[in-house]
C-alpha positions, 0 to 999 in steps of 0.5 A: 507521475509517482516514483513510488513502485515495487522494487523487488518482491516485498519491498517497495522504492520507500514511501516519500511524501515529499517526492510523490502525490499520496493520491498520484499514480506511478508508471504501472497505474498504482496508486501509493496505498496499493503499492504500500499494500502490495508489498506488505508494508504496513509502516508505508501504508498507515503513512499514507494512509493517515496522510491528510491529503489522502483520498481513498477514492478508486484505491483499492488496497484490498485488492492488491493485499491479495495480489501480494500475498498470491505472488509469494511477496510476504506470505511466509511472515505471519506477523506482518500478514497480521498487521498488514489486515488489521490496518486493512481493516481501519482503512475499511472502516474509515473510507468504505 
């Protein structure tokens, strides 16, 4: 099980590959990409999401961008709103 998780609003435990399976799940079912996603953290989810053991199957990133951005977790930061989509845009391309 992964130990990777939220840790408050915005901000994730940080991104560990050498701790944490990129496709594992942690203690509230989230894989690292959702998590990464979630937070907003665009550096943690162009990680993973190169991360060459990385399978995008049954992660739904989109879905939690919008759970992040519902909770008040990064709304206010325009800029890494910006970049969190465009990278959200590449993983799209690539996998879907």
């Amino acid at each position: 099980m992964n130990t990777y998780q939220l840790a408050a609003r915005g901000e994730t435990t940080v991104w560990n590959p050498a701790t944490n399976d990129v496709n594992g799940v942690n203690a509230f079912g989230m894989r690292p990409i959702e998590v990464a996603a979630q937070a907003g953290n665009v550096g943690e989810f162009v990680s993973i999401m190169n991360n060459p053991g990385f399978n995008p199957v049954g992660a739904r990133p989109a879905f939690f961008v919008e759970v992040g951005l519902g909770s008040g977790g990064f709304e206010s930061e325009t800029q890494r709103v910006k970049a969190l989509r465009l990278q959200l845009a590449e993983y799209r391309s690539r996998f879907q």
